[in-house]
N, C-alpha and C positions, 0 to 999 in steps of 0.2 A: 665128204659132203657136209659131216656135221661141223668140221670147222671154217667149212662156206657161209654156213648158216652161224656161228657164233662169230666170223667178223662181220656180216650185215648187221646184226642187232648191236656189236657195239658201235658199226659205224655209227648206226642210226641214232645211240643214245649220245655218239660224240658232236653231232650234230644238234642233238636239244640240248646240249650243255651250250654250244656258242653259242644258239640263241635265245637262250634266255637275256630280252632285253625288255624287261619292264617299261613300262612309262613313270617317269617320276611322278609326285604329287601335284595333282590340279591340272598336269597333262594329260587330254582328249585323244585315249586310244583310239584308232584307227576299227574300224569293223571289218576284220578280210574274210569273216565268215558271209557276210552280208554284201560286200563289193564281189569278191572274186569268186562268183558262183563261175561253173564249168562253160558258162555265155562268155565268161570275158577274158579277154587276152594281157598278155604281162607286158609292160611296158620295156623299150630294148637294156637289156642288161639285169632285165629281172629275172628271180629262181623263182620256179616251183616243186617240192617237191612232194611229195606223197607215196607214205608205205600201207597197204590196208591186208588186212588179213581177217581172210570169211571164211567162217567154218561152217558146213553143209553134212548133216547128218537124216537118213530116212531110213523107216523102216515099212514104208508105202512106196507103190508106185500103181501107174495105171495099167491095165493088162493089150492089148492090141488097140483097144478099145478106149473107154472112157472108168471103167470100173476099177476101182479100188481091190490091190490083193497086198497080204502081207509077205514079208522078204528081209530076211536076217540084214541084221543092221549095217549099211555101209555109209564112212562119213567120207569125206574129200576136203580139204584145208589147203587153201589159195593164199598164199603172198602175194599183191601183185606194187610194185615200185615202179615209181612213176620218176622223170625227171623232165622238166621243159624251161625253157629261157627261151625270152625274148630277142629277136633280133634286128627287128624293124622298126625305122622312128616313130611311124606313125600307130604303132600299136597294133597292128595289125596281122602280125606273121610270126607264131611261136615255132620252135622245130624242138623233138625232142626224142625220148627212150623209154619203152617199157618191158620189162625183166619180169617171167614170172615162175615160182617157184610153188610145187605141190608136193604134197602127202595125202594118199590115199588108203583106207582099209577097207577090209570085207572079210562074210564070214563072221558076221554076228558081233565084231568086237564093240568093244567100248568106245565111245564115240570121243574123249579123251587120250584112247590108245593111239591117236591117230599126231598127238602129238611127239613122240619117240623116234620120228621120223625114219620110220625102220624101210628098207628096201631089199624084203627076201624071198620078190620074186615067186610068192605062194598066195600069199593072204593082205601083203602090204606094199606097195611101191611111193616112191619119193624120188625125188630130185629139181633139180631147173629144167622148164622144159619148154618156155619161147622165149625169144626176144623181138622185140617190135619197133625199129624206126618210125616216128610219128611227125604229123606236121597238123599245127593247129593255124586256122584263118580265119578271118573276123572280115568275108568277104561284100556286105552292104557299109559305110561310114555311117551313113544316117542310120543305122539300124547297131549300136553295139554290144546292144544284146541278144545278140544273134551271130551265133560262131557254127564252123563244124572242127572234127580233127579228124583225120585219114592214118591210118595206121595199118603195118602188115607185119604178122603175125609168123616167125620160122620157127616150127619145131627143131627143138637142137640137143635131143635127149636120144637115146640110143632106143633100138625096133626091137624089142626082145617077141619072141613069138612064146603062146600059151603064160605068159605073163597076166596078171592083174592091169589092171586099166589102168593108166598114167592120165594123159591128156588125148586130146581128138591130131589123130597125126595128120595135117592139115597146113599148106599156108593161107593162110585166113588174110583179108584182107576187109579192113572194116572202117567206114564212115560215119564218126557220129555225129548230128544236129542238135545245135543244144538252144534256147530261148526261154530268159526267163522273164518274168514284169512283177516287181515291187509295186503295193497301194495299201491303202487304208493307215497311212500318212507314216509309214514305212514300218510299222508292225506286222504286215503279211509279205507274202511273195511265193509266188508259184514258178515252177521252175518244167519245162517238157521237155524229154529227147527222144528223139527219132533216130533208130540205125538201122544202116544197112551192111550187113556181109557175106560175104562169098568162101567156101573153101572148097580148095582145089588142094586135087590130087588124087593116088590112085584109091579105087573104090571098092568096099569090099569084097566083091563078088569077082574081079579081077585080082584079088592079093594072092599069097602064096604062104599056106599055113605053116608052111616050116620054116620060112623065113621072116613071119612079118605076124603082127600083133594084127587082126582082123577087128578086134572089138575097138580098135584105137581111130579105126577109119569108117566109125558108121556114120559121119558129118558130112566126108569128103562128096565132093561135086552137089554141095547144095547150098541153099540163101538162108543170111538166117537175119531175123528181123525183130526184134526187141523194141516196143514202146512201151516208154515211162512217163508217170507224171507225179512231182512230187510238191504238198501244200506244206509250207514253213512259218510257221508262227515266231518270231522274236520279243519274247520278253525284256532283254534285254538286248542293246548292240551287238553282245559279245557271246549269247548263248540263244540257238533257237533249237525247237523242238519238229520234225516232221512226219508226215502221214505221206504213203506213197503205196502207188499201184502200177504193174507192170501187166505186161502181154507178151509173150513169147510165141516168135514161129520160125520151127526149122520147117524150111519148102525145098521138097524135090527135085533136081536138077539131074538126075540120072541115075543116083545109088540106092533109090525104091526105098529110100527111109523117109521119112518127114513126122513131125512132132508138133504141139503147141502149148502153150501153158501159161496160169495165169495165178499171179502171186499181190500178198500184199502187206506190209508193211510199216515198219517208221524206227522214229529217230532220234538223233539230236546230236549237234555240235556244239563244243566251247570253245572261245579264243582264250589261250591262258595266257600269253604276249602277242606283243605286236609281231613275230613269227610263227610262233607254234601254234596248231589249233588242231583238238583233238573230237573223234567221230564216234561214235557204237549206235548200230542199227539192228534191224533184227525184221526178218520176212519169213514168210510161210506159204506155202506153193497152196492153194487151194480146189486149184482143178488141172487137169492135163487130160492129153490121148496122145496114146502109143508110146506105151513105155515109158511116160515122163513120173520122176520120180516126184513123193508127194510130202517132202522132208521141209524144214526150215534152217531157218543161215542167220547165224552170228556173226556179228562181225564189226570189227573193231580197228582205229589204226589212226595217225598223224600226217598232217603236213606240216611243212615248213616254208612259209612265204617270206622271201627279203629278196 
């Protein structure tokens, strides 16, 4: 696994080598942190790619309830790689792939231990553990800043039972709405998404403890509903700074769990060429009920537009 994980990184680093492609002197770099917000679709024959990587450490959570109790430290570290292209003249219809890889600890460690990517089954697990066919649409013309993307989500990691928590064993199927609007004579832009998803599968109270990880399917057969809104300030073309606030709710469909929670945020991105442009953010959960942890998330990662 760890030389899965040492060829992505050099792919990824052989990928910022091609493109590094400067704009010469008195040539008017392109803004694709400002154009190609998550609203708008790639033109056919265009790449996007994107690797992000969030790290999630608490040592709060909420009790049944809404109250705060303490809980030896567990972190979570999410890769998640994106890939899409264009395939339609009119700009309209991207198709693409998303791959996601975790490391988890518990048991008090150090919220850095979580990078050793150890898998032993006690206190730490890691691996890949979905991949997601995706389809992005930009379904009004008059409106194109207004897209959704449709994506489904297969766990494809092995069911260890009395194991540490990996991911939600789940196929997830999830829609997101994205719409942004640029003003105040293109120094600002606000950006909102609305999702919706579903996961299906079996439910905990139906699993079988000797065979099956129980704590992986507290999600299964329910909705889960995430709205965001995020304010972008541009200083310049090439670098903005952001504030954002989120809402989360896991809703009950049959497996007698359900959650909610509410976090907030910010940012910033740089364009360092007309392809690469690089992100670090940083959120903090502020409230939840039932069980929702009350930790904050680093997070940091590149795209590559051409």
């Amino acid at each position: 696994m760890k030389k899965i994980i040492a060829l992505l990184v050099l792919t990824s680093f052989s990928f910022s080598a091609i493109a590094q492609d400067d704009p010469q002197d008195g040539e008017q770099q392109e803004s694709n942190i400002q154009e190609y917000t998550p609203s708008k679709l790639l033109k056919k024959g265009q790449w996007d790619i994107k690797s992000f990587n969030s790290l999630y450490t608490q040592t709060e959570r909420t009790d049944s309830g809404s109250e705060s109790v303490t809980i030896p430290r567990e972190t979570y570290l999410t890769n998640t790689t994106e890939a899409y292209t264009g395939i339609s003249k009119n700009t309209r219809i991207n198709i693409g792939v998303i791959i996601q890889f975790r490391a988890n600890t518990f048991d008090g460690a150090g919220a850095l231990e979580v990078l050793k990517l150890e898998d032993n089954s006690v206190d730490a697990r890691s691996g890949l553990t979905t991949i997601a066919p995706s389809i992005r649409v930009q379904p009004i013309a008059s409106i194109p800043n207004f897209s959704f993307t449709s994506s489904v989500y297969f766990p494809i990691f092995k069911d260890k039972p009395n194991a540490p928590y990996l991911d939600k064993r789940s196929v997830f199927w999830e829609t997101k709405f994205f719409f942004d609007k640029t003003f105040g004579g293109g120094d600002w832009q606000v950006f909102t998404e609305a999702d919706f998803g579903l996961n299906f599968g079996e439910s905990q109270a139906d699993a079988n403890p000797a065979d099956s990880n129980i704590s992986e399917r507290f999600a299964n057969n329910s909705a889960y509903v995430p709205l965001s809104a995020f304010l972008s300030y541009f200083p310049t073309t090439n670098f903005t700074v952001y504030v954002n606030a989120k809402q989360n709710f896991l809703i009950d469909l049959g497996n007698d769990f359900s959650q909610n929670a509410t976090s907030l945020g910010f940012g910033g991105k740089y364009q360092l060429t007309k392809v690469i442009n690089v992100e670090a953010s940083f959120d903090k959960f502020i409230r939840g009920n039932n069980f929702q942890g009350l930790g904050q998330t680093f997070s940091a990662g590149f795209r590559l537009l051409f």
